[in-house]
C-alpha positions in Angstrom: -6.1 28.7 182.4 -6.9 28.3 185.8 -8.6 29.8 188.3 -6.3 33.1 190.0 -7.1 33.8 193.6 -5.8 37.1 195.1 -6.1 38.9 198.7 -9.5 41.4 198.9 -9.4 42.4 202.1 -10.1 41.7 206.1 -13.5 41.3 207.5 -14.7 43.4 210.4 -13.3 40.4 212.3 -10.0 40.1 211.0 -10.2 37.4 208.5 -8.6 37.6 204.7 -11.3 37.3 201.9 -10.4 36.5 198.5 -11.7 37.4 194.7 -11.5 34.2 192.3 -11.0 34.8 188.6 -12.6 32.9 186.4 -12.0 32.9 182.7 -13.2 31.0 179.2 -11.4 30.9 176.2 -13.2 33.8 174.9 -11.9 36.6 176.9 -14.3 36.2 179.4 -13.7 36.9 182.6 -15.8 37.1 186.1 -14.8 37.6 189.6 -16.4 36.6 192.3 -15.6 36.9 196.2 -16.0 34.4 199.2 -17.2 37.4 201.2 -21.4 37.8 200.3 -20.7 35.1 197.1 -21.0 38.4 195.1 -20.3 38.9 191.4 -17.9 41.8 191.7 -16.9 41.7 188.0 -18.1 40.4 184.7 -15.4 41.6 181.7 -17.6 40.2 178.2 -15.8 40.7 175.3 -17.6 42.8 172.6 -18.0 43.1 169.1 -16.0 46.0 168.8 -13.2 43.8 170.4 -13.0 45.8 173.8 -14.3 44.3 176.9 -16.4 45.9 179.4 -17.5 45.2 183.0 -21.4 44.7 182.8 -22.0 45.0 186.7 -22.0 47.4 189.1 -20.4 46.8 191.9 -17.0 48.2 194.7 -13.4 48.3 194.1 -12.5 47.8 197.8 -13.9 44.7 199.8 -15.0 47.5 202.4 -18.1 48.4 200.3 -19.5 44.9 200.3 -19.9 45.1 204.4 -23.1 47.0 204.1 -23.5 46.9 200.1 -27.4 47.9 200.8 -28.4 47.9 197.0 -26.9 44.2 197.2 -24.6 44.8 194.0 -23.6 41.2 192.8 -25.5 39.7 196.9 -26.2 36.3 197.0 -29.6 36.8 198.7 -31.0 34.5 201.3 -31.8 33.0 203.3 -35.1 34.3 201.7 -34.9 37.0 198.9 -37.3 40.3 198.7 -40.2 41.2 200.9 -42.0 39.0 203.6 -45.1 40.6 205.1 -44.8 42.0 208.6 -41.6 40.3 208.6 -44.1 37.4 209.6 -45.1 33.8 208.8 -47.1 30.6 210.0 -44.8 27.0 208.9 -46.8 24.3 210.5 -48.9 26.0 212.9 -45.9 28.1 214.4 -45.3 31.7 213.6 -42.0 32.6 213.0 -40.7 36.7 213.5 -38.1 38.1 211.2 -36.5 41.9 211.5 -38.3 44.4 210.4 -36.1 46.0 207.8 -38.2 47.9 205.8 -40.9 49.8 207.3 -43.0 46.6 208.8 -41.5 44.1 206.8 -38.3 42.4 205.9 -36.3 42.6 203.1 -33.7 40.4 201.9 -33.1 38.6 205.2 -31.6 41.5 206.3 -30.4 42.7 208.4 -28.2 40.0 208.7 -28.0 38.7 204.9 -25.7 36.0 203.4 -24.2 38.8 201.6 -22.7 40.1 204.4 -21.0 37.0 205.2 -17.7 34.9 204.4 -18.3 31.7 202.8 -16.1 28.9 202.5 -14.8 28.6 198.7 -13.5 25.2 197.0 -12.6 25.1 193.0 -15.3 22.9 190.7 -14.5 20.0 188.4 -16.9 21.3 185.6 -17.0 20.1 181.5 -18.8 23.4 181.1 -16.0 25.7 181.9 -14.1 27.2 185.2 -16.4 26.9 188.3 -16.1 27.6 191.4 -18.4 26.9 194.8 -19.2 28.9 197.7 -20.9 27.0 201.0 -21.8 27.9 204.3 -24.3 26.8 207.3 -26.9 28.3 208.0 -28.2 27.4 211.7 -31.6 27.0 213.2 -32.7 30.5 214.0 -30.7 32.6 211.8 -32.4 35.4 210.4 -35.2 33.8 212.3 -35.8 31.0 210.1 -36.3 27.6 211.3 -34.0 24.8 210.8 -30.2 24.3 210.4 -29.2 24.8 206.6 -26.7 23.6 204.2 -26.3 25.9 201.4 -24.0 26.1 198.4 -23.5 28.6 195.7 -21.7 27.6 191.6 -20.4 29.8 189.9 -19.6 28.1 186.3 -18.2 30.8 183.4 -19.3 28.4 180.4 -17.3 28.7 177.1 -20.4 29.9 175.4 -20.1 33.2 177.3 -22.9 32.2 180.0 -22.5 32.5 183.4 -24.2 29.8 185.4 -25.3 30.2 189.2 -26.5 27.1 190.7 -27.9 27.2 194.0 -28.6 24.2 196.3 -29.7 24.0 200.2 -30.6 21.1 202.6 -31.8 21.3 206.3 -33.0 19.3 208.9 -36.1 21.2 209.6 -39.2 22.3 207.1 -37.8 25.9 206.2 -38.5 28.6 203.3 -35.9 28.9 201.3 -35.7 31.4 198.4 -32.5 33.0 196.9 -31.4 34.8 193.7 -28.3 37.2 192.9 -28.6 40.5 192.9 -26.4 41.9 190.1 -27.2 45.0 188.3 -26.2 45.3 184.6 -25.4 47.8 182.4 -24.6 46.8 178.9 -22.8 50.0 178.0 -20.6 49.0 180.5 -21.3 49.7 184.8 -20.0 53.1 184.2 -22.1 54.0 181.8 -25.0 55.4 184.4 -28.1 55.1 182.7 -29.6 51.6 181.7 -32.7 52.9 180.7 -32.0 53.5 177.0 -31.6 49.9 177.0 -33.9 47.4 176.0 -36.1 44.3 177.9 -38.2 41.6 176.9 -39.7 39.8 179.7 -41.3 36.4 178.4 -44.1 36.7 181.2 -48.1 37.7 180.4 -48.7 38.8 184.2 -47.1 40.4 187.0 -48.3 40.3 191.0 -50.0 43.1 191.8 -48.5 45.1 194.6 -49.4 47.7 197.2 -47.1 50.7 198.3 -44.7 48.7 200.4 -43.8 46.7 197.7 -45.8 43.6 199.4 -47.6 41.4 196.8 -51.9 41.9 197.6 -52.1 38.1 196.2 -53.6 39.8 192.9 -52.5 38.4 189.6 -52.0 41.1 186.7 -52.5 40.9 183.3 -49.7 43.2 181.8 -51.4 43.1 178.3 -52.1 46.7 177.6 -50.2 48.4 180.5 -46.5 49.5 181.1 -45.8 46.0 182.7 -45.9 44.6 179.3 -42.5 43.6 178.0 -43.7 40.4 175.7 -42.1 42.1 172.8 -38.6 44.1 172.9 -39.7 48.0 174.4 -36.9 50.4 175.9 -36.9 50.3 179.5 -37.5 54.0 180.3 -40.5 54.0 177.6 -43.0 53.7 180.3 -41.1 53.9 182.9 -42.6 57.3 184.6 -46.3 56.1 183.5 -49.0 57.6 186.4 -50.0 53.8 186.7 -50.4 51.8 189.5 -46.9 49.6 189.9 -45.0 52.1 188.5 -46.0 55.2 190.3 -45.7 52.8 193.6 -42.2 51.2 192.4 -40.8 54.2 191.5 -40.1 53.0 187.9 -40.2 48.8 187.7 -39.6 46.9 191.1 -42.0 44.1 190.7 -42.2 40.5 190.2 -43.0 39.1 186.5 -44.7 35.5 186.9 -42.5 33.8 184.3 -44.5 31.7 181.3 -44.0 28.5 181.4 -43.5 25.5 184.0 -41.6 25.9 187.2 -38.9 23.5 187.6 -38.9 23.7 183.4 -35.1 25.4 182.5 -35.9 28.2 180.1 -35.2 31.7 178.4 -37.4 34.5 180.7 -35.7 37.5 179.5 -33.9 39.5 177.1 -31.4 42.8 177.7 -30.4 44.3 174.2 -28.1 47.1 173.6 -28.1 48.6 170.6 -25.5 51.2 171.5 -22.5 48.8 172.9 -24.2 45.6 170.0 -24.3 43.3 172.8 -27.6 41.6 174.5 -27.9 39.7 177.5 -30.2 36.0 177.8 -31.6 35.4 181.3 -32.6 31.2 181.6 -33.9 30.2 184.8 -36.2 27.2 186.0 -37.7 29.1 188.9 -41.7 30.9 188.7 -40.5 34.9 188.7 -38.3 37.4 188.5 -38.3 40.7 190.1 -37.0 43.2 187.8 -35.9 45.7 189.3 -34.6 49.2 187.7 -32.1 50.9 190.6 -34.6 53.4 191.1 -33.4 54.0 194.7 -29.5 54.5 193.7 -29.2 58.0 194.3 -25.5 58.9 193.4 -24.0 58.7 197.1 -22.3 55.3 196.7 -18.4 55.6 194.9 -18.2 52.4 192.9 -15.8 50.6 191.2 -13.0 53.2 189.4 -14.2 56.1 191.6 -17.6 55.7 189.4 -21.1 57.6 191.2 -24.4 55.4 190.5 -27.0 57.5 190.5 -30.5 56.4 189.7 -31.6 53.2 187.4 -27.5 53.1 186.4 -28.2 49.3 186.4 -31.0 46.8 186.1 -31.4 43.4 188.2 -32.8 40.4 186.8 -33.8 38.7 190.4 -35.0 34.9 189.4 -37.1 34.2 192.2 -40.0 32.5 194.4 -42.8 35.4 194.4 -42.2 37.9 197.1 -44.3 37.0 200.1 -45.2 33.6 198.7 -44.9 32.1 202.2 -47.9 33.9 203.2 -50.1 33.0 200.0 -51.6 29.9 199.2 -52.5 30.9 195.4 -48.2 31.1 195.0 -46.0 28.9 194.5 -44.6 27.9 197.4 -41.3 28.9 199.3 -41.3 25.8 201.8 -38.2 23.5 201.6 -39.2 19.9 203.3 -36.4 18.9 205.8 -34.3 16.5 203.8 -35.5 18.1 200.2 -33.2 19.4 198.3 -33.5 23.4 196.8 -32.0 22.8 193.4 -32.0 25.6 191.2 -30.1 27.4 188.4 -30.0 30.5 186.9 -28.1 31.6 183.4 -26.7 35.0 182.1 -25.7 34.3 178.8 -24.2 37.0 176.5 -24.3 37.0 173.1 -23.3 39.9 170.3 -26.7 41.1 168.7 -25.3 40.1 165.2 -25.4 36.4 166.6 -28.8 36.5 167.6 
């Protein structure tokens, strides 16, 4: 098949960014951009044999310059919230922007999403891939350390998409990224996710306070709305007058994922009864913030002149814990100079008559 690169645009400063088609045998198909490395389309065949874009997301590649929900971002160089945009890495302190009230969010506001990467094509026995890389230098963002970081995409013939993230720098840095997509199963015009269904295979959550920054509390979620160990529909408890939720407006926290970090496993589960279709999320990394687009409020124009208002999507962020780089009892954020960040996170979609 091939992978099919067309024309998306100019940047601010002039230069042509491209989308890159990927496809599997199935039907398949996701397109990804060398501006932000962002998913901007994922067509998954379905049982009733029409396909349907799962992600929310912009038509034009003027949307992605801002993008503030960070539809389909590749986050970094450090994902969700630091504390007063604030840490200590050997002794030194290092200032970020304040982004979001006193802290910083996504590495904003100058985020690898808002960035053009350079793209080369993958040799892959899994399926089309196709690799995004850039260089991060010392300072940026104000992280220390000059960084070499690389993005894989790999559409797998067993309907999985595969993001493999991998980073290298010459100073001891904190590195954390995830993507950012937000899916619908219905399709990303369907504008509400919350009749959907989650499993999250995690038996605490970190407890946060009203700025979204972790208090270094772990959670039981046995016995609360947090508590996804078994199949529930999202917008069950999703208004409950407790704690996270009341403070997240719906779910915006970060699920410590069972099992062993660095161990490659299934952490969550997205089923639609409505469309048949369910969603597998594998990842080798400790969390997962999942997050319920509580804060899209209908003033963005997506893709096919669509409106996303509130929780239209949901985001499955594999993840370091937010704020790990200021907690000793998490695990921790800090890349070695000369380590290697070597992680990978699955989407795989399967019809719920496969199961």
């Amino acid at each position: 098949m091939g992978i099919t690169r067309t024309e998306f645009g100019k940047t601010k400063d002039g230069k042509t960014a491209y989308l890159y088609t990927l496809k599997n045998k199935n039907g398949m198909t996701a397109v990804v951009s060398d501006f932000g490395a962002v998913l901007q389309s994922l067509w998954v065949p379905f049982p009733d044999g029409t396909k349907k874009d799962v992600v929310l997301g912009f038509d034009s590649l003027e949307g992605y310059f801002e993008n503030d929900p960070g539809f389909g971002a590749v986050i970094g160089r450090h994902a969700n919230r630091i504390g007063n945009a604030e840490f200590t890495l050997n002794g030194k302190k290092y200032f970020l922007d304040k982004n979001d009230g006193e802290n910083n969010l996504h590495s904003n506001p100058n985020g690898y999403h808002r960035r053009l990467w350079e793209a080369q094509e993958e040799e892959s026995e899994l399926g089309e891939a196709i690799s995004f890389h850039l260089i991060s230098p010392d300072g940026d963002q104000g992280f220390p350390g000059n960084l070499d970081v690389s993005v894989t995409y790999t559409l797998t013939e067993e309907n999985s998409l595969m993001i493999h993230y991998y980073a290298c720098g010459d100073q001891d840095t904190v590195v954390n990224m995830t993507n950012h997509s937000y899916f619908n199963l219905s399709g990303h015009d369907d504008k509400n996710a919350v009749e959907q269904k989650v499993q999250i295979f995690a038996d605490a959550y970190t407890r946060a306070d009203a700025a979204s920054i972790p208090t270094g509390e772990i959670i039981p979620v046995k016995g609360t709305p947090m508590d996804f160990t078994s199949l529930k529909q999202i917008g069950e408890e999703i208004d409950s007058d407790y704690e996270a939720t009341r403070l997240g407006n719906g779910y915006d926290h970060n699920w410590i994922l069972n099992g062993e970090s660095g161990e490659f496993r299934k952490v969550a589960v997205l089923r639609d009864e409505r469309s048949g279709m369910s969603m597998e999320v594998h990842t080798d990394l400790p969390g997962m913030q999942f997050y319920t687009g509580n804060f899209l409020d209908g003033t963005l124009k997506g893709k096919g002149g669509c409106v996303y208002g509130k929780r239209a999507g949901v985001c499955f962020e594999t993840q370091y814990f937010p704020d790990s780089v200021n907690h000793d009892n998490f695990p921790s954020p800090v890349l070695k100079a000369g380590d290697e960040y070597d992680t990978t996170t699955v989407f795989r979609f399967v019809p719920l008559k496969n199961e």
